[in-house]
N, C-alpha and C positions, 0 to 999 in steps of 0.2 A: 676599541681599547688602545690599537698601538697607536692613533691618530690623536687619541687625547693625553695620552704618555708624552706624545712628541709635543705635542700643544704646552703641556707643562714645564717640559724641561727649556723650553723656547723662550720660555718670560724667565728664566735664573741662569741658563747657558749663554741668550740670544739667539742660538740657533745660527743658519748659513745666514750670510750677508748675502745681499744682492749686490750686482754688477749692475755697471752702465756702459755705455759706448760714446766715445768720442772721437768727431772725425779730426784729423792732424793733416797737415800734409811735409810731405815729404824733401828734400832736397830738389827735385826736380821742379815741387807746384802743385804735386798729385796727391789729389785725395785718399786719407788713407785711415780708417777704423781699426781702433783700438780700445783695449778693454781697461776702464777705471774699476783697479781690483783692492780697494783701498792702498794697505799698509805693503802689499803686494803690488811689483810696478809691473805694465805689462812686459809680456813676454819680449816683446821688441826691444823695449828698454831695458832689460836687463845685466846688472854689473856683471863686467869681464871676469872680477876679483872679488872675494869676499872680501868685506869690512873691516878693520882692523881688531884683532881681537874675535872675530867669529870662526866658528868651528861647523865643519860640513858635516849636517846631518841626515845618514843613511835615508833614514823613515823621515821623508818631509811632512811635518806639522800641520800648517793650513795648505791647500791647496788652491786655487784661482783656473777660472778658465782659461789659455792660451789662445781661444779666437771670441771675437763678436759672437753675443748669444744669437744675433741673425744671421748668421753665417750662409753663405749659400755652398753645399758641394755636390763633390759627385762620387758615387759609392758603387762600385763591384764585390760581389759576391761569387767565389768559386767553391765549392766541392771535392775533399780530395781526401783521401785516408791515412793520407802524412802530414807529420806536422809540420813539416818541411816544407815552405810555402815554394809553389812551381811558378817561374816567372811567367807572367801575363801573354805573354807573346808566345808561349810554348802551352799557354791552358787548350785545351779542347775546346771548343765552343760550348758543347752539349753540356761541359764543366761550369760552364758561367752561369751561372740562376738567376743574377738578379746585376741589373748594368743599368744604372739611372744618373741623369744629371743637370744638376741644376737645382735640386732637394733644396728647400730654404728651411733650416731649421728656427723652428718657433711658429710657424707658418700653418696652423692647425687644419687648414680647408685642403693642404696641400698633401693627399694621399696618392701613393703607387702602389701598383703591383703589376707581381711578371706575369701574372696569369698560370695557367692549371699544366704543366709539361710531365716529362716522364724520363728520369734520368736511370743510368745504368746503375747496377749495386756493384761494387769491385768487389775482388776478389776477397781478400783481408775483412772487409766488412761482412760480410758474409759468414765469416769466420770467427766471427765475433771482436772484432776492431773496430773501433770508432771510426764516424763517418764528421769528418771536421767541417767546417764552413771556414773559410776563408775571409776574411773582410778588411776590404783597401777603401778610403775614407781622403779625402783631401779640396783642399778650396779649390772653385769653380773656375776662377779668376786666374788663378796663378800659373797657370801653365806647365808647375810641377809633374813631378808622373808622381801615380798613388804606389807601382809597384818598388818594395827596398828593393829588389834587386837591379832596376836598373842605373846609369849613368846617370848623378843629377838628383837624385832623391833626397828631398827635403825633408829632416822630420818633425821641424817647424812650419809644413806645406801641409803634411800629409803624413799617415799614421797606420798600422795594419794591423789586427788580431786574429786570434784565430777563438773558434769556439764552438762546443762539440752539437752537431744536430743528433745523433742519437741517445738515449738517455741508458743505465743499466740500471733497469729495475728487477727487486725481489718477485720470482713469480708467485704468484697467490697459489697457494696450498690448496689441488683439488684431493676432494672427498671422495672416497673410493664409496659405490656403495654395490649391492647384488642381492641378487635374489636369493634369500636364505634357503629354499628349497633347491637351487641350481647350485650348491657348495660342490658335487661332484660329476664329472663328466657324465659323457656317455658311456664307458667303459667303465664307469665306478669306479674309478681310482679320484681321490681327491686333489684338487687343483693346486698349484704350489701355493704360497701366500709369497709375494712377491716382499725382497727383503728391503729395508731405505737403505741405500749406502750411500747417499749424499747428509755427509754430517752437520753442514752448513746451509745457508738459505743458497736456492739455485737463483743466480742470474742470469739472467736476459737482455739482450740488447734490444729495444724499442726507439721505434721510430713514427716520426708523425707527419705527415703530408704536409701540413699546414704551421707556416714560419712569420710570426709578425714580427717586425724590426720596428723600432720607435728611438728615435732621439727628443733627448729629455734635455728641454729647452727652460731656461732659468736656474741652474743649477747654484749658482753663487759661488761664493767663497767659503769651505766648509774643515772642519777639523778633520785632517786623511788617519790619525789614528782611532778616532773616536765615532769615524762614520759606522754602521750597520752593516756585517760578513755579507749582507747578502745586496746592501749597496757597491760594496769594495769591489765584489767580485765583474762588475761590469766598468769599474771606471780606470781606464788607459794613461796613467801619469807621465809626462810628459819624456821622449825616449834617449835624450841625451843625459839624463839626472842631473837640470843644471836649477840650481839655487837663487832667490834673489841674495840681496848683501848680506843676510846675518845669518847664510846657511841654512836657515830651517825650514825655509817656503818652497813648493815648487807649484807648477801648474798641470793641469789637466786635459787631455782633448774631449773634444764633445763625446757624453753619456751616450751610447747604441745600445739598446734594451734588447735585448735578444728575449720577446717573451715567452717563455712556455708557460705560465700560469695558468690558461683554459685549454692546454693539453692534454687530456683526459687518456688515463692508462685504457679505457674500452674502445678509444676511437684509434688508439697507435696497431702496429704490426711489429712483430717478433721477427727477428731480420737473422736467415739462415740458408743455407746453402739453396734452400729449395727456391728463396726471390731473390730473382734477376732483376727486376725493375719495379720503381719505387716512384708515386705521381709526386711533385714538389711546388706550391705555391707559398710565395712572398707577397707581403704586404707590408710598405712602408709609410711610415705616419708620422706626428709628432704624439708626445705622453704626456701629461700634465707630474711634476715631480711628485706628489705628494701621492698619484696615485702610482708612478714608478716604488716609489719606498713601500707602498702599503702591501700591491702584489708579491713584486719580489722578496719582501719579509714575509707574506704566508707561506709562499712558494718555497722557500729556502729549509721555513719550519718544516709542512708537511713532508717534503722529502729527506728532512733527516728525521723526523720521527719512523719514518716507513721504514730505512737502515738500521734502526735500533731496533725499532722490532721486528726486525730479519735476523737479527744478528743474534735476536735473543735477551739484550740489554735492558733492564727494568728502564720504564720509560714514566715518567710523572702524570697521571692523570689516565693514566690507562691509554691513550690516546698513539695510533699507528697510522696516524696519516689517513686514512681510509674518508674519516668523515668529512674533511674539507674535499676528499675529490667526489664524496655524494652530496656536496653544495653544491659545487659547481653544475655537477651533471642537473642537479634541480634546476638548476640558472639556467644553463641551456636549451634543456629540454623539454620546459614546463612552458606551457601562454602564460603570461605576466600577470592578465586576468585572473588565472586560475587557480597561480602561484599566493598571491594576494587571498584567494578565497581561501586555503588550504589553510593557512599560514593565522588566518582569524578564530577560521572553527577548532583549527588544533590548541590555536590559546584558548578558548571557551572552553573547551573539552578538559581539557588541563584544568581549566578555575572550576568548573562544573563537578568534576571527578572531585577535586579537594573535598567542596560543597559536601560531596554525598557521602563520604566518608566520614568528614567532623556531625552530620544529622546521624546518620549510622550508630556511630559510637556515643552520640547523648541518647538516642533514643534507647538504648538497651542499659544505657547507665542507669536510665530513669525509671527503668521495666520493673516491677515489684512483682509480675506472677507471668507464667507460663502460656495465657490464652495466647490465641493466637499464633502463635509462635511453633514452628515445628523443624525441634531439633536433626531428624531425619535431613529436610532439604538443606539444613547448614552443613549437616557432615557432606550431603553429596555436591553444594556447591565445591566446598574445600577442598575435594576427592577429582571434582573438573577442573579448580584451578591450575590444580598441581598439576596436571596433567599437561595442560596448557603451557605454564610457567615452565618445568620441562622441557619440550618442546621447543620453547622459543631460547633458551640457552643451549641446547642443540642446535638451531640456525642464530647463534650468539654473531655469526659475522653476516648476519643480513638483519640485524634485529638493534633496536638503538636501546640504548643502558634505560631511558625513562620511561620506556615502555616495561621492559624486565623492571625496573623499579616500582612502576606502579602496579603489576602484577602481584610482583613480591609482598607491598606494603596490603595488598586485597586480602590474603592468604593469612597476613597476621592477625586481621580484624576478622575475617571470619574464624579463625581460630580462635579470638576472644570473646567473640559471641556464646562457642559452645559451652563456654568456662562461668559465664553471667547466667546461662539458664541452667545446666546441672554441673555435678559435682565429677568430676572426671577421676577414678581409682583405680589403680593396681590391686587388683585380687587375685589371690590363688586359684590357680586352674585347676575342674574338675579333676577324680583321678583316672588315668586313662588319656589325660590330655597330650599331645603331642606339645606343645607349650608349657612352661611351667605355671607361666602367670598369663593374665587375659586385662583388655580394657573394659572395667562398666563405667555407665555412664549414671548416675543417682540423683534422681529430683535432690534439689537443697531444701524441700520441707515436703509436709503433707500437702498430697494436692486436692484443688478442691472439685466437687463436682465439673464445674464448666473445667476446669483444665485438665482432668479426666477423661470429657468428651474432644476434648481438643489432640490429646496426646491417641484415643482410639480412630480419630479418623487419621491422624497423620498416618498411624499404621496399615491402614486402609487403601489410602491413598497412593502410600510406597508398595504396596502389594501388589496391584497392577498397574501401577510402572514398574517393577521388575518383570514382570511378564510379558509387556510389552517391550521392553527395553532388552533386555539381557539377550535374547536372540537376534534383535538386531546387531548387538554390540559382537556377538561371535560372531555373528555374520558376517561383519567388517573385518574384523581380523584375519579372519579365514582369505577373506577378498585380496587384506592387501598382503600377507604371510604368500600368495599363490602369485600374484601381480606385479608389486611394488618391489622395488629396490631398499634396500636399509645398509644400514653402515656396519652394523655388526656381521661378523662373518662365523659366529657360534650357531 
């Protein structure tokens, strides 16, 4: 959906422009790449002075890439729980995660990684502080240094962010449940009920082993107010704030995707005084942009739907994030094969269910007499449904809305089945009745012979299945009342 959104507005907006490269050379002789960024001159070129008549604007307009979309660099990656970046020369080593050079962005066959290590937790993280990532970024060629802090530091060379690797997620709300017959100790005094005095959603700090980085190679020329929160948030505008001539342009340095999108809340760890050491792998690659825009717009979604409903905030569509992180885990976790088969019989299933439902409801529309028909097993499917339907909105967060939907929609058809064979009435209850009133159920006419025989075997028929049935059924209760855990605590 968001791909054909963007497909639309791209034939009435235009969408990002593409760049080109041209080589120039220089005062010396020497060959030198530059970005053709239309209306936008490159960065090299850029006026000293605005325009006559233009006016400098805070929030630049369009923005343009500042190097060749092939750019070749080289990228450090440190570790550190201040935001305060520690100069390079003073990092730890065991600080460093990820030291590569020579990354050609656009270059798609061209993948890194640091491989599988084992870094220390500080102190503060621990503590519940964010554990930052570091990242120095600069041309290969230029002989620049990537670290601001030293002597010499180009930020037309080279460029630095920082960006947090642990996340703070809501924790998921566990279910207290017990043994209703273990409500009191040994000593028969009753257990306290433990009281919530967290008024708000508890957070957690979560962390994931696995870090992919991706530069997103073709980015063009693109409108910086009107881009996508969850684009914005990865793109480094260029760090002196300088404008081309009419004020309202600036440029960009190359996109670093910091992906967490297939970082699944089951695969992370809850980071607490108890771990010391935490394994960290990097993976560097190039991204194709359109699939940088698609994840990082689901990703930005589901996690703020997850804070809303943490927080408690009515959320549009009922929707808490949950279900895109059990895609994902599908995606992962499933053979593609199998995923594929699931994925067929579940739509069959779905068309097949309609199917039996709309024949269902013609065929009792159609029904003119009682043969066959025995209202007995309609009450007692309707009596299992519910029970079922029940049940599955008790595990409502392990259970998807169209299953409870087509549960639900089974419940009403069978409840309208009992209504097309008899007449369903409120009567006064005998006297002596504990109830004032009672339900009968009353043929809608005289019936006739055969539906006569038909209504004495159903009764027949329900009579030893309750005999067989009902002691099994306390049986069970008995089993799981003595056994099983439940959530009630009466």
């Amino acid at each position: 959906m968001w791909m054909a959104m963007q497909f639309v507005m791209k034939q009435f907006a235009g969408g990002s422009q593409k760049t080109t490269t041209t080589t120039v050379h220089d005062a010396d002789g020497n060959p030198v790449q530059v970005v053709n960024t239309g209306k936008i001159p490159p960065f090299a070129d850029r006026p000293k002075y605005l325009e006559d008549g233009a006016v400098y604007n805070p929030l630049p307009q369009l923005v343009a890439p500042i190097w060749p979309e092939n750019s070749v660099v080289d990228i450090v990656v440190t570790v550190s729980p201040s935001l305060i970046p520690t100069p390079l020369k003073d990092t730890k080593k065991d600080n460093i995660v990820l030291e590569e050079n020579r990354f050609r962005i656009g270059n798609y066959s061209d993948t890194r990684t640091s491989g599988s290590r084992i870094i220390d937790v500080p102190r503060p993280v621990q503590q519940n502080d964010t554990l930052w990532g570091h990242f120095y970024i600069g041309l290969s060629d230029s002989g620049a240094p990537l670290d601001p802090t030293e002597k010499g530091y180009d930020p037309s060379l080279a460029y630095h962010f920082i960006f947090p690797l642990t996340q703070y997620i809501p924790k998921k709300k566990e279910v207290k449940t017990r043994n209703l017959l273990a409500a009191k100790n040994e000593t028969g005094v009753e257990e306290p009920v433990e009281q919530e005095t967290q008024s708000g959603p508890l957070i957690a700090s979560y962390y994931h082993p696995n870090i992919s980085l991706s530069f997103i190679p073709n980015s063009g020329v693109f409108s910086f107010p009107q881009s996508h929160p969850a684009v914005r948030q990865f793109l480094r505008l260029e760090a002196t704030g300088a404008r081309d001539g009419s004020g309202q342009n600036s440029w960009y340095y190359p996109i670093l995707y910091v992906n967490t999108f297939w970082q699944l809340k089951s695969h992370m760890t809850i980071l607490n005084e108890t771990v010391k050491t935490v394994p960290i792998r990097i993976d560097l690659n190039n991204l194709g942009d359109w699939k940088f825009k698609t994840m990082a717009s689901i990703d930005l979604s589901a996690k703020e739907a997850a804070r809303k409903a943490a927080d408690g905030t009515p959320i549009t569509g009922g929707s808490d994030g949950s279900e895109i992180e059990m895609i994902k885990e599908i995606f992962i976790d499933t053979n593609p094969i199998l995923l594929g088969i699931t994925i067929v019989v579940s739509i069959a299933h779905m068309i097949l269910e309609t199917l039996a439902f709309g024949s269902d409801i013609a065929h009792y529309r159609k029904k003119k007499d009682n043969i066959g028909i025995s209202v007995r097993s309609i009450l007692a499917n309707v009596f299992m449904q519910l029970i079922i339907f029940l049940y599955l909105i008790d595990q409502s967060q392990n259970t998807s809305w169209m299953i409870l939907g087509t549960q639900g929609v089974g419940i009403l058809i069978e409840l309208w089945k009992v209504t097309t064979v008899v007449d369903v009435r409120l009567r006064p209850a005998a006297p002596g009745s504990l109830l004032p009133y009672r339900i009968l159920f009353e043929d809608k006419h005289k019936l006739s012979d055969t539906e006569e025989k038909t209504k004495e075997y159903d009764e027949t028929a329900f009579k030893y299945m309750y005999i067989a049935g009902v002691p099994l059924l306390i049986a069970y209760a008995i089993y799981s009342l003595m056994y099983d855990t439940h959530k009630s605590v009466c």
